[in-house]
Gaussian input, Z-matrix of N, CA and C with variables (Angstrom, degrees):
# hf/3-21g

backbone

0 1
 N
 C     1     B1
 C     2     B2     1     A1
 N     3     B3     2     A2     1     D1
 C     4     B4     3     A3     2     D2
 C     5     B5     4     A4     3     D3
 N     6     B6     5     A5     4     D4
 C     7     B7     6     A6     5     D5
 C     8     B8     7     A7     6     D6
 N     9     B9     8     A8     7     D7
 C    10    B10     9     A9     8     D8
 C    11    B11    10    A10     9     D9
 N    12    B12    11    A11    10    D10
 C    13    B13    12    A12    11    D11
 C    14    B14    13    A13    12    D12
 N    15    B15    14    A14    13    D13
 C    16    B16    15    A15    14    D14
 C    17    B17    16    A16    15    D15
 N    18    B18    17    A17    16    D16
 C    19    B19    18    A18    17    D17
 C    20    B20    19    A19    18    D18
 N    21    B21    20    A20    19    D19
 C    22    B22    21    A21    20    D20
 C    23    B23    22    A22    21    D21
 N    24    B24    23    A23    22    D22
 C    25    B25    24    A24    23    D23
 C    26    B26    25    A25    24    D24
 N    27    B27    26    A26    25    D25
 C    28    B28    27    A27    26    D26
 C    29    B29    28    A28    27    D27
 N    30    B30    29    A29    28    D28
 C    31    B31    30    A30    29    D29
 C    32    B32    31    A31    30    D30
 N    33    B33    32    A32    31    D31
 C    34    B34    33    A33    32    D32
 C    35    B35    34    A34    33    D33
 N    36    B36    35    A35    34    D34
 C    37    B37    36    A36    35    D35
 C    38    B38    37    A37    36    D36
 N    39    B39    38    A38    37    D37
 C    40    B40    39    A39    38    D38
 C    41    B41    40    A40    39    D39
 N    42    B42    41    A41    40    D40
 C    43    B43    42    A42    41    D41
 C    44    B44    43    A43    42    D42
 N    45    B45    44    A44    43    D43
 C    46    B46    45    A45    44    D44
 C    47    B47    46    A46    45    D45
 N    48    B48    47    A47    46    D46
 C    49    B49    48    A48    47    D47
 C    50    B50    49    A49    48    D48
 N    51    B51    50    A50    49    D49
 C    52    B52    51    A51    50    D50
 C    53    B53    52    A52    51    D51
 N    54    B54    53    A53    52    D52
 C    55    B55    54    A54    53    D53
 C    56    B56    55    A55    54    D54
 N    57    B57    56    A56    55    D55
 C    58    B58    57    A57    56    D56
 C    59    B59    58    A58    57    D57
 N    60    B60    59    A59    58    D58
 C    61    B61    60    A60    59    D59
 C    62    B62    61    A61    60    D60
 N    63    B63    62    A62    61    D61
 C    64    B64    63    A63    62    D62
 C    65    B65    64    A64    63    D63
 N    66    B66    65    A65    64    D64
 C    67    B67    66    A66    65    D65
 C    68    B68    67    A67    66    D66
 N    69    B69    68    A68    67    D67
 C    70    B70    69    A69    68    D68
 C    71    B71    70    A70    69    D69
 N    72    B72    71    A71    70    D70
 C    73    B73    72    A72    71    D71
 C    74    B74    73    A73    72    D72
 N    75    B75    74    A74    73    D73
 C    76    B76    75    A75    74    D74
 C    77    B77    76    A76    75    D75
 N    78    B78    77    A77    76    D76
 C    79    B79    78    A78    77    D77
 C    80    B80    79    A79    78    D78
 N    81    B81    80    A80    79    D79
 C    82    B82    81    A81    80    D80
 C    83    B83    82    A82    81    D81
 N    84    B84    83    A83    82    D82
 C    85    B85    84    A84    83    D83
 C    86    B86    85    A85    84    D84
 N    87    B87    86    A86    85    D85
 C    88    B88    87    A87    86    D86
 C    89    B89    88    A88    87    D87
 N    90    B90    89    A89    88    D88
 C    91    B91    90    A90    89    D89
 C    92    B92    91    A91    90    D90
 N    93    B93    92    A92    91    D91
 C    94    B94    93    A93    92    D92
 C    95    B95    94    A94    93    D93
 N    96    B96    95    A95    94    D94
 C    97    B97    96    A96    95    D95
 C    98    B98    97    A97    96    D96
 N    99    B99    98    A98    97    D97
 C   100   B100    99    A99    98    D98
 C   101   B101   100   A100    99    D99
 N   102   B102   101   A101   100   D100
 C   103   B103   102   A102   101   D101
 C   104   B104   103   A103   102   D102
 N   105   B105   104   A104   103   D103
 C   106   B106   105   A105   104   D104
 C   107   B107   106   A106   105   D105
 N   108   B108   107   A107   106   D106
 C   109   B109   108   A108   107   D107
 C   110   B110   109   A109   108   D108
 N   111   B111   110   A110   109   D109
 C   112   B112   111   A111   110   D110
 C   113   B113   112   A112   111   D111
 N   114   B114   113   A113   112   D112
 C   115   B115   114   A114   113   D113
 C   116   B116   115   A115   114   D114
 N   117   B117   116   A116   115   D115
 C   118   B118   117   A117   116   D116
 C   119   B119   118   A118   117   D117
 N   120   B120   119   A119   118   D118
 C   121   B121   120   A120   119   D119
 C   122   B122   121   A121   120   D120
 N   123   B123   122   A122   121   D121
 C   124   B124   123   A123   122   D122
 C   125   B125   124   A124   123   D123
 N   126   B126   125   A125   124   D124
 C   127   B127   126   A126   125   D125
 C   128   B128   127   A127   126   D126
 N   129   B129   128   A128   127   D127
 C   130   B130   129   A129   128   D128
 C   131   B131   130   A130   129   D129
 N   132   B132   131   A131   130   D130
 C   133   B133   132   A132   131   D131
 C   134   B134   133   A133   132   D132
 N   135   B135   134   A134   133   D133
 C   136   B136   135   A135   134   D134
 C   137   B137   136   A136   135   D135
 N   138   B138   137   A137   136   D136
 C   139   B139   138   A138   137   D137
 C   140   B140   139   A139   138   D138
 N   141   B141   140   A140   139   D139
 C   142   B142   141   A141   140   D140
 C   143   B143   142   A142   141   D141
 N   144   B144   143   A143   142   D142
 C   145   B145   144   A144   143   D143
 C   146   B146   145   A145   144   D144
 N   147   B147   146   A146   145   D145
 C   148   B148   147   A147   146   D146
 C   149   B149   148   A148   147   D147
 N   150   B150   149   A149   148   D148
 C   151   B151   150   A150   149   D149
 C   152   B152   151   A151   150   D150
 N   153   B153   152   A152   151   D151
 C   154   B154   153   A153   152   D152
 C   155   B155   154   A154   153   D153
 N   156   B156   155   A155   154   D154
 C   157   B157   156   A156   155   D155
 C   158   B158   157   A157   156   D156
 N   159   B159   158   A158   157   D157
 C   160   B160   159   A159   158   D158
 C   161   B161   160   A160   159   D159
 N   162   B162   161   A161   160   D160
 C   163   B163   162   A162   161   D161
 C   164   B164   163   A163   162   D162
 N   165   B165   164   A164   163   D163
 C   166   B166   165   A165   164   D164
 C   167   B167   166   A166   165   D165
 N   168   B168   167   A167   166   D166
 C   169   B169   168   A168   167   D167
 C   170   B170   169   A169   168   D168
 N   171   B171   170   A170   169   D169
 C   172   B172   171   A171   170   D170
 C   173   B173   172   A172   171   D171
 N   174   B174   173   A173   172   D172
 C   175   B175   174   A174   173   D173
 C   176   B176   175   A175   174   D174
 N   177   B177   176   A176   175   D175
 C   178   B178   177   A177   176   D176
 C   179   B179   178   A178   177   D177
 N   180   B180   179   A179   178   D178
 C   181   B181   180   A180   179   D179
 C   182   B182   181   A181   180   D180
 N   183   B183   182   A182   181   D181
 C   184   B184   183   A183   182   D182
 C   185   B185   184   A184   183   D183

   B1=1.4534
   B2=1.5228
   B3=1.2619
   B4=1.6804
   B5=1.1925
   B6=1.2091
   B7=1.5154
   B8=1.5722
   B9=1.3554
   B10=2.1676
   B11=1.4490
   B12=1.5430
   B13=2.0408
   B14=1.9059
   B15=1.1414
   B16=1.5419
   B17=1.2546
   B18=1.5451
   B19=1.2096
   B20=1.8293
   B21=1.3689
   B22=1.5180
   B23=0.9465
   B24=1.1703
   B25=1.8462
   B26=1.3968
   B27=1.0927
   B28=1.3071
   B29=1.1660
   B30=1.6521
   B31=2.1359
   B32=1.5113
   B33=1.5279
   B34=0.9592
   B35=1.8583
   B36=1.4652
   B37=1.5744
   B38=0.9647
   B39=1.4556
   B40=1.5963
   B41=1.4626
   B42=1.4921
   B43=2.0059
   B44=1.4745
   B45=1.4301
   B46=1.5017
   B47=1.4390
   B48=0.9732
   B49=1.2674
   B50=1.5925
   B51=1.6795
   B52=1.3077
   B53=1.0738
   B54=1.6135
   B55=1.3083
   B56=1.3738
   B57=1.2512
   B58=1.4056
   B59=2.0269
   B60=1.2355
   B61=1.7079
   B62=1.0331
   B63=1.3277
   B64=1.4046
   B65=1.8366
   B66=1.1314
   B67=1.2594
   B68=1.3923
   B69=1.3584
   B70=2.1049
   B71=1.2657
   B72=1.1789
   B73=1.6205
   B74=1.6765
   B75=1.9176
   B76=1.2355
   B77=1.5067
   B78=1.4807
   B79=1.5326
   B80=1.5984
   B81=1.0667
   B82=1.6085
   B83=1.8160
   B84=1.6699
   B85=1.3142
   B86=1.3003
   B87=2.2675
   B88=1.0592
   B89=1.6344
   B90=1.4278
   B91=1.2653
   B92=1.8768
   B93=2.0652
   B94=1.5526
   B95=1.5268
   B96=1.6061
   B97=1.5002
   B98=1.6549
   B99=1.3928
   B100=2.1148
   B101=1.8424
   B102=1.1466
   B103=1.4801
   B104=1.3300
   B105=1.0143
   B106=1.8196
   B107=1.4512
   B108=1.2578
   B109=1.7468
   B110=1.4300
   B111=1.9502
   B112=1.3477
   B113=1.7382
   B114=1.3969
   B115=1.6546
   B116=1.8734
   B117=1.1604
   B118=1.6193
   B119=1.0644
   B120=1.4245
   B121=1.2654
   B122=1.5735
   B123=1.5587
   B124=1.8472
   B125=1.0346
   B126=1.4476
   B127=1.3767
   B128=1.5826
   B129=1.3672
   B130=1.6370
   B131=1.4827
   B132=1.3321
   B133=1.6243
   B134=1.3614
   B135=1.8093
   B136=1.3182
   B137=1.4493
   B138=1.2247
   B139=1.4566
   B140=1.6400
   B141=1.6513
   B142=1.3690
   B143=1.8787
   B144=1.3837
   B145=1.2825
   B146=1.6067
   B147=1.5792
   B148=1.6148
   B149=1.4290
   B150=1.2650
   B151=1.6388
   B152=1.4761
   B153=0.8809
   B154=1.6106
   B155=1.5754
   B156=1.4266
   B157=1.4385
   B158=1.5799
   B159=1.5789
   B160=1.2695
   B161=1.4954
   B162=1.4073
   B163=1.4411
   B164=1.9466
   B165=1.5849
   B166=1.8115
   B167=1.5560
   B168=1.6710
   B169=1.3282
   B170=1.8815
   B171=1.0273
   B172=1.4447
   B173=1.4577
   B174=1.3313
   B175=1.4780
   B176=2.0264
   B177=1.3415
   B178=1.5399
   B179=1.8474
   B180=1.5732
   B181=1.4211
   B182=1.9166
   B183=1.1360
   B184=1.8340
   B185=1.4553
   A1=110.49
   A2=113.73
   A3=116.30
   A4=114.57
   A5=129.22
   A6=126.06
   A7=118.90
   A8=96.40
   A9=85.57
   A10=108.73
   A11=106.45
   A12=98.04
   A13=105.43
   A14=95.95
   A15=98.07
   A16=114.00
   A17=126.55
   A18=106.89
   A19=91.11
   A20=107.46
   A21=106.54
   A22=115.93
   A23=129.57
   A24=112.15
   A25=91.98
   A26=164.15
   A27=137.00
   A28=129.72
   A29=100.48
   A30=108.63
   A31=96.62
   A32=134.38
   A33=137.05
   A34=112.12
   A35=96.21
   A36=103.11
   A37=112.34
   A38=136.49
   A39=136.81
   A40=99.33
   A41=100.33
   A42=109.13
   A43=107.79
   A44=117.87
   A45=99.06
   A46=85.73
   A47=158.51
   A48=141.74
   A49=130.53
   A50=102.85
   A51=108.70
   A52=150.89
   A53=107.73
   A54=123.73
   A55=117.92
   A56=115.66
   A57=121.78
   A58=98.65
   A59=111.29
   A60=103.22
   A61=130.68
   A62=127.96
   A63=139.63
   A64=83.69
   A65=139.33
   A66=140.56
   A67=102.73
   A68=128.16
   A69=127.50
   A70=88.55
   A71=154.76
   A72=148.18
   A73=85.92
   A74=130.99
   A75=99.80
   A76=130.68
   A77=110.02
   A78=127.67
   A79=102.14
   A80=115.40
   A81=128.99
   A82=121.31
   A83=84.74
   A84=111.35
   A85=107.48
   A86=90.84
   A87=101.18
   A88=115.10
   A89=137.06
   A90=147.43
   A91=92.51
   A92=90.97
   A93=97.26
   A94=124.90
   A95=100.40
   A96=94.04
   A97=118.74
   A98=100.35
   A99=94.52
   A100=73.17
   A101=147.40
   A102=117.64
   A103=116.13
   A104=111.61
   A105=142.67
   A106=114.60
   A107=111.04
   A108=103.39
   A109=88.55
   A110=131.72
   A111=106.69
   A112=136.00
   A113=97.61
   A114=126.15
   A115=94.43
   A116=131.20
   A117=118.23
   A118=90.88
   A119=169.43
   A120=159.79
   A121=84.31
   A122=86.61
   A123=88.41
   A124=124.54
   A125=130.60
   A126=106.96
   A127=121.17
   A128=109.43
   A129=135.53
   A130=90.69
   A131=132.35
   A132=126.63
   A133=114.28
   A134=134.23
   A135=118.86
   A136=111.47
   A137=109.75
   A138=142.46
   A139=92.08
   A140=117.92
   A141=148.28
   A142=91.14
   A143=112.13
   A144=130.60
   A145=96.63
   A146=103.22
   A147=111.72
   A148=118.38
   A149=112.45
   A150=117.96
   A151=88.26
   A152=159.54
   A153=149.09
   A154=106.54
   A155=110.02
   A156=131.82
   A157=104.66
   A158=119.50
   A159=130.42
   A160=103.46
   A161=122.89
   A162=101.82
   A163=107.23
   A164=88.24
   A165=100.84
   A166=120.19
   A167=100.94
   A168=92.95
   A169=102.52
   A170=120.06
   A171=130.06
   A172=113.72
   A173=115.35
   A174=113.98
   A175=112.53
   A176=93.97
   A177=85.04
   A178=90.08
   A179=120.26
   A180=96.22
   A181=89.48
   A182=95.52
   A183=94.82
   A184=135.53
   D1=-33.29
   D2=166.51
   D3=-61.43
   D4=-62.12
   D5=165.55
   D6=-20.44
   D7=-44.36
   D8=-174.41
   D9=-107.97
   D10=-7.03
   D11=161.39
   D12=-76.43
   D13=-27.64
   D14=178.20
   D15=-68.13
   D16=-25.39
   D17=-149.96
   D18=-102.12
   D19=-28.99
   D20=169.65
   D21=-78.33
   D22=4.51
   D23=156.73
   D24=-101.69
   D25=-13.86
   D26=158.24
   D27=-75.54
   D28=-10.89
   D29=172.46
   D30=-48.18
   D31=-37.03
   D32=-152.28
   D33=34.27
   D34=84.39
   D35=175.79
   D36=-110.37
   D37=141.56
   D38=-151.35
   D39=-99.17
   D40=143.93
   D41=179.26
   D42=-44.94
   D43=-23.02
   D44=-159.37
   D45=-94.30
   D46=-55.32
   D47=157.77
   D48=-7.81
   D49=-63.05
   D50=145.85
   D51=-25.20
   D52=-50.54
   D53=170.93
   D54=-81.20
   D55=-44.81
   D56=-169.19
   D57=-71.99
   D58=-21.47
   D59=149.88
   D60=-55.83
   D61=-51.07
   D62=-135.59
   D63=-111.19
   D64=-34.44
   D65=171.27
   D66=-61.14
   D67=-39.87
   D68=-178.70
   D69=-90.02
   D70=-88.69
   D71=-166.62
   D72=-22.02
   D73=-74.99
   D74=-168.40
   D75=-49.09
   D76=-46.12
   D77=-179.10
   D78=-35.67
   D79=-39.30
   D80=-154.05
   D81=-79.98
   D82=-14.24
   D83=-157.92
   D84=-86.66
   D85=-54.01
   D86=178.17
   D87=-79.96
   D88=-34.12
   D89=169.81
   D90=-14.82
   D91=-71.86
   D92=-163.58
   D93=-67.05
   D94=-3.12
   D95=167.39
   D96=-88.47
   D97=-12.21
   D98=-164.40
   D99=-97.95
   D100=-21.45
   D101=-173.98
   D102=-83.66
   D103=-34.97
   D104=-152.03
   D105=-104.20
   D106=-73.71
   D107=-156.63
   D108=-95.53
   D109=-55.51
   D110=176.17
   D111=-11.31
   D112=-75.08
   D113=-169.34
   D114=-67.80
   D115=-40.75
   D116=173.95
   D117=-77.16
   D118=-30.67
   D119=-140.45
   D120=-81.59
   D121=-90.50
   D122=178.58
   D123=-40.89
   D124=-55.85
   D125=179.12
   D126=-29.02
   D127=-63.49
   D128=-168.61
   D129=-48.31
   D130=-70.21
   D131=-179.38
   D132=-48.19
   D133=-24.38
   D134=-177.17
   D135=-84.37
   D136=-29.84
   D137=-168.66
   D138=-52.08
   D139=-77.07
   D140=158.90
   D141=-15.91
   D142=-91.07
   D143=-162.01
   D144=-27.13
   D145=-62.96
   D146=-168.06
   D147=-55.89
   D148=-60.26
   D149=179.35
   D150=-65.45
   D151=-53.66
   D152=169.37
   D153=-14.79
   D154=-72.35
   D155=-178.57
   D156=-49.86
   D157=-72.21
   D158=175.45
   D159=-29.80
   D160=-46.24
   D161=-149.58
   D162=-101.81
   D163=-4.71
   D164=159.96
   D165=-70.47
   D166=-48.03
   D167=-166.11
   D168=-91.56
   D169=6.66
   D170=155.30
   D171=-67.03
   D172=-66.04
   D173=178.81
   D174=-53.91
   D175=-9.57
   D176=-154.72
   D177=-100.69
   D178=8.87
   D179=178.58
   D180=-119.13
   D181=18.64
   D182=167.89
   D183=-66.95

């Protein structure tokens, strides 16, 4: 484990480098949440809601 803390502090890579990573890893995060998990989220809850409904007003003409 010393070997690879050692070896990244001797890459000697500059903060702004650093940062300007760790700023796209966030972007990336958030990107994949407003494309991705938002819009399946909802879907998955209307989806839920409906067969919810379906299976009320099913039981209810029994």
């Amino acid at each position: 484990m010393f070997q690879i803390s050692n070896f990244i502090l001797v890459a000697d890579v500059s903060a702004a480098a650093a940062n300007n990573s760790a700023v796209g890893m966030i972007g990336s995060f958030i990107a994949a949440a407003l494309l991705i998990v938002i819009p399946a989220s909802a879907f998955l809850i209307f989806v839920s809601q409906k067969d919810s409904l379906d299976r009320t007003s099913a039981a209810g003409r029994r």
